[in-house]
C-alpha positions in Angstrom: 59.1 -42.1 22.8 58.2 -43.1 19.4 56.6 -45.8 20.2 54.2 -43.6 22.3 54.1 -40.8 19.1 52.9 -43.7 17.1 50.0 -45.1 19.3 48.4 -41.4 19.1 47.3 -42.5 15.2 45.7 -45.9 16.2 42.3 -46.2 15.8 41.5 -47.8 19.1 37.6 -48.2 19.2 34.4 -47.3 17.5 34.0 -43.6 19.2 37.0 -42.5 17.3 36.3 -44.6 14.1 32.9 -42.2 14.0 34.9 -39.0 14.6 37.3 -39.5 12.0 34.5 -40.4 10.1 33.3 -37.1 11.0 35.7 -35.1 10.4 36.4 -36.8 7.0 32.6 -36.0 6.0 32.8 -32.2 7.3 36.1 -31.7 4.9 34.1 -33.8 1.9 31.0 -31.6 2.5 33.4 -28.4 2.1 35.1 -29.3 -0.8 32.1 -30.6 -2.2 30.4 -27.3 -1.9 33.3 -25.6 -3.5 32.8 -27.9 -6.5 29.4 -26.9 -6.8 30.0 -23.2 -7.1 33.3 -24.1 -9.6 31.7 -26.5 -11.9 27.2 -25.8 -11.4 25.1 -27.8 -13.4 25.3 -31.7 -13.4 28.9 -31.8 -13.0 29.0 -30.0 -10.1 26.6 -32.5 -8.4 28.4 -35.6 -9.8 31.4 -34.6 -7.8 29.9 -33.4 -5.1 28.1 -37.3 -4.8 31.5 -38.6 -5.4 33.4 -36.7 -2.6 30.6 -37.7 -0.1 30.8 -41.2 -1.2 34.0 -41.7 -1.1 33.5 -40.7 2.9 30.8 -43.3 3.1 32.9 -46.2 1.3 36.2 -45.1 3.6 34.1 -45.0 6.7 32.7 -48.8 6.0 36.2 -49.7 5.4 37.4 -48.1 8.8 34.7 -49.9 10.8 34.9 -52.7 9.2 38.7 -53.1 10.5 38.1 -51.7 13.7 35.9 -55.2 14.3 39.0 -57.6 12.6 40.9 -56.6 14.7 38.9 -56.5 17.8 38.1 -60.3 16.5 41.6 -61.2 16.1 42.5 -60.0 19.5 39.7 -62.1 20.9 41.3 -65.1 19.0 45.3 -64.3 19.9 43.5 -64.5 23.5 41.7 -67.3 23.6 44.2 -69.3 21.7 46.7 -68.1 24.5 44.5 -69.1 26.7 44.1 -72.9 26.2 47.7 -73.4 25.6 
């Protein structure tokens, strides 16, 4: 039963990668628009850039894992394979 639980927050392929991604940009826009109207000027901007690129830095990271792994399985499979 836990096992099950647990396979709910895989990452399984690249459709879900993107709406994490999504989501993770929606909530970065949000509280990058609060910063604006907290802090306006320059400084407001400046962490309003960071928020969002801290999405586009995570989202490289998640993809970027999605296709190790998918490369790895590929290898366990193959090396299976052959022996």
């Amino acid at each position: 039963m836990l096992r099950k639980l647990g396979r709910l927050f895989i990452i399984k392929n690249r459709f879900e990668a993107f709406a994490i991604i999504y989501a993770l940009a929606l909530g970065a826009t949000a509280r990058g628009s609060a910063y604006l109207t907290q802090y306006p000027g320059f400084g407001g901007k400046l962490l309003f850039l960071t928020t969002t690129g801290a999405v586009f830095l995570g989202g490289a990271k998640i993809l970027d894992c999605i296709r190790l792994e998918k490369e790895l399985a590929e290898l366990r499979g193959e090396g299976a394979k052959t022996e």
